[in-house]
C-alpha positions, 0 to 999 in steps of 0.5 A: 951771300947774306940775306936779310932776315924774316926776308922773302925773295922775290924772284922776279926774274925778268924785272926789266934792266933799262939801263945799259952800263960798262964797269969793272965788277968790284964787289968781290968775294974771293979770286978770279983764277989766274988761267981764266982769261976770255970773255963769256956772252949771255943772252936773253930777254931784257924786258918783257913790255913795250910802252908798258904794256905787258908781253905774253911770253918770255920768248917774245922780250927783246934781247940784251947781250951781256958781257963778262970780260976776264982777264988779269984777275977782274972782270968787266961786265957791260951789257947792251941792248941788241937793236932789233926792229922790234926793240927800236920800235917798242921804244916809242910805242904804247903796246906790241910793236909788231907780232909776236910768238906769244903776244898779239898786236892790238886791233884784232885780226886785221892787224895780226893776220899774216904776220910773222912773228917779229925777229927779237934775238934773244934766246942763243948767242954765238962766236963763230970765224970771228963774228959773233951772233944773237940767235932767234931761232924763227929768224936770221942772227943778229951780227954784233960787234964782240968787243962793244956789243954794238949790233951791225944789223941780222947776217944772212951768211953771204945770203945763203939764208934764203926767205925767214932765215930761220937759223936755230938757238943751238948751233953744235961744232966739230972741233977737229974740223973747225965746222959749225953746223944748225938748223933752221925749222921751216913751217911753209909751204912744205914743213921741214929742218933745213940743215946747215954747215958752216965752214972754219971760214964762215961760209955756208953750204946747205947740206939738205932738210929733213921732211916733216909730217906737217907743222911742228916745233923742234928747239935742239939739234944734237952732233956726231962724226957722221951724223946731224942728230934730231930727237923731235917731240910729238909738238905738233901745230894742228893744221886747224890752229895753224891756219888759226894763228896765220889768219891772226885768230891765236898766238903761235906758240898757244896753237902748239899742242902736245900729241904724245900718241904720236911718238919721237921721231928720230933724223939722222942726217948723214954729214957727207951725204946719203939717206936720211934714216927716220926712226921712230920711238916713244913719246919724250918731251924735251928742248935740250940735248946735252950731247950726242956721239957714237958708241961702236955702230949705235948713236947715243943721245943725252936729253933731259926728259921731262914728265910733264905736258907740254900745257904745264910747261908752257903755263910757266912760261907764259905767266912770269911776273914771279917764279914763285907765283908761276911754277906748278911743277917741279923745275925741269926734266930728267938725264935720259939716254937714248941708244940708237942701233942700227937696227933702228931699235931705241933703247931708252933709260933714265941715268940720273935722279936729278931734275933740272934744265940747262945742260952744259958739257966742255965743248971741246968733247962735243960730237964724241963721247963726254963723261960728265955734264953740268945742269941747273938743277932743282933739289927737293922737286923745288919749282925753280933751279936752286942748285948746279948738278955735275953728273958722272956718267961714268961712276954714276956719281952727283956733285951737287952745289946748292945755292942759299935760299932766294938765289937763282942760277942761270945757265952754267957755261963751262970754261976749259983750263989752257992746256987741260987734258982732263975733261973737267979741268977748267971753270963753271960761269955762272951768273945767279940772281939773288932773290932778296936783294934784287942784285946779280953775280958772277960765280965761278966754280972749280969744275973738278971740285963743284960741291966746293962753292965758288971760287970767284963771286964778282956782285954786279951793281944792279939785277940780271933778268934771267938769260937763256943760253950763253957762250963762252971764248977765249977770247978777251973782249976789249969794251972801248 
């Protein structure tokens, strides 16, 4: 990882990747595992412009599946853009095609009045009884083919997602039952979480909602053996701006306000069926769960916390030609723990020092207890993630892997070594962005030895704009 002298990096993180490329990574620095055998999925925005004209926010570009393939030692990369309405158009128009959750579409009220927000699928991606999905949580998932990327169009699950289709970013899976379960955020006529389960099959059955007290914005859903787990923040949409972003007179996501006098509420959901139990607590502010299970009687969340409002984050999301230009405050939120009695009393604590975004656990421990997690973490309060942190929760004890300066990592997925019985035993998949050179690799990380470096860099022949979330299968694509 060279970098030139007296060079600053430019971290422009969502520079736009027109072109759509299928090669085998040959620019290497070390040696993929052997063991390491499937394929690992990111998604996230593409390009942030239609026609040139720029969107308002990162959650409104248009969705570019990547794919790293792996096996006997190489990786094939190939990344295609998935073609959504609102990308085919974009193509051929001068400004925003259509809507969306941060951009207005040209020519006022008349032409934005009523208008939902265009589906982009680019925030989650997915594999699930064999198909894999792009996930947009305002809308339905987006099918694609898993070995070409080819999009087959949005999938509605056999039409048990009714109206928008609103099928969150953060799935979470039961691996004894082979079940997936999510979410979809309803905003009319009555304000509520639709919960979903989703058999080994593939087949959908709704398994009730949870009431809200009007419009809000809730991102994650958390999982245990008995329970769907929300941790909703105090983001509220004040019936006043609501009916303003309906009526087309502001964007979606500026008519969220952040109202920490109203604390956290807290759903549990039973899986099988029962009362939903609210429980309510002091304000936090996060979008991610790292994990949630039970201890004995009390349910444990993991979410990381951040201390800031609402308005300071959405200002770095919302103006992002550079990184460096944009961040105001240190990248992230803090480890928290929240423990749930049953009593309904929440105690809540801080685990960690660390500061950073991105939560990641081996998935094979996901819905019971976990003893370590893995995020992209700013050390020194940095602005902008320079660092992967493994967190024992056990010990208390922080591997840290700082990356040089003017490289910026993505999200970290963790891969499991076939056969693992520890939980740490398998690889970190990172994709990181080097800042000088305007190039993107693919790292890859001895789980149990993180503060080693990567074990495997495989250096593409071309930039990566930031991907949100991605997942990874056993899986080894075939890219024909």
């Amino acid at each position: 990882m060279s970098t030139p002298a007296a060079a600053e990096p430019k971290f422009t993180a969502y520079a736009p990747l027109y072109d759509e490329h299928t090669y085998v990574i040959d620019d290497v620095v070390g040696e993929l595992p052997a063991e390491l055998r499937g394929t690992l999925y990111r998604n996230g925005p593409g390009k942030l412009e239609a026609g040139g004209t720029p969107l308002g926010h990162v959650f409104d570009g248009d969705g570019m599946l990547s794919m790293f393939s792996m096996s006997d030692g190489a990786v094939q990369f190939r990344n295609r853009f998935i073609q959504t309405k609102h990308y085919q158009k974009s193509m051929i128009s001068d400004s925003a095609p259509y809507r969306a959750l941060g951009t207005m579409r040209p020519g006022g009220i008349l032409a934005n009045a009523f208008q939902f927000p265009a589906n982009v699928a680019n925030t989650g991606v997915t594999m699930h009884a064999g198909k894999l999905l792009a996930l947009w949580e305002g809308g339905r998932p987006t099918e694609l083919d898993p070995d070409t990327l080819r999009t087959r169009g949005e999938y509605d699950f056999d039409g048990e997602l009714k109206w928008l289709g609103a099928f969150s970013a953060h799935p979470k899976w039961d691996w004894d039952t082979g079940e997936m379960f999510n979410f979809g955020l309803a905003m009319a006529p009555v304000p509520k979480l639709i919960c979903y389960r989703v058999d080994r099959a593939g087949k959908m059955t709704r398994l009730g909602s949870v009431r809200l007290p009007g419009p809000m914005f809730n991102h994650d859903i958390g999982l245990t053996k008995r329970y769907l787990v929300f941790v909703i923040p105090p983001l509220v949409f004040p019936l006043k701006k609501f009916f303003g972003a309906a009526l087309g007179l502001c964007n979606y996501i500026d008519a969220i306000e952040h109202h920490p006098q109203l604390g956290t509420t807290i759903a549990l959901v039973p899986r099988d069926g029962g009362k939903t139990r609210i429980i309510h607590t002091d304000p936090l502010l996060h979008l991610h769960l790292c994990n949630t299970y039970e201890d004995g009687d009390d349910v444990v969340v993991d979410l990381l916390n951040y201390h800031v409002g609402w308005e300071q984050l959405n200002d770095q999301l919302s103006s992002v030609e550079t990184l460096l230009e944009t961040s105001t405050t240190p990248y992230g939120g803090v480890p928290t723990q929240l423990r749930i009695a049953p009593s309904g009393t929440v105690a809540i604590e801080e685990f960690s020092g660390l500061q950073g975004e991105f939560p990641g656990i081996n998935v094979g421990r996901m819905a019971t207890p976990n003893r370590y997690f893995y995020m992209s973490a700013g050390l020194d309060e940095n602005l902008y993630p320079n660092a992967i942190g493994k967190i024992d929760k056990q010990t208390g004890e922080e591997a840290l892997y700082r990356f040089p300066d003017g490289f910026l990592p993505h999200e970290s997925v963790f891969a499991p070594r076939p056969g693992a019985t520890d939980e740490d035993d398998g690889w970190l998949l990172t994709p990181v962005t080097d800042g000088f050179n305007n190039v993107a690799n693919l790292s890859v990380f001895d789980a149990k030895d993180l503060g080693a470096g990567p074990v495997y860099v495989g250096t593409l022949r071309h930039h990566l704009p930031l991907t949100f979330h991605g997942h990874y299968t056993p899986r080894v694509a075939h890219p024909r």
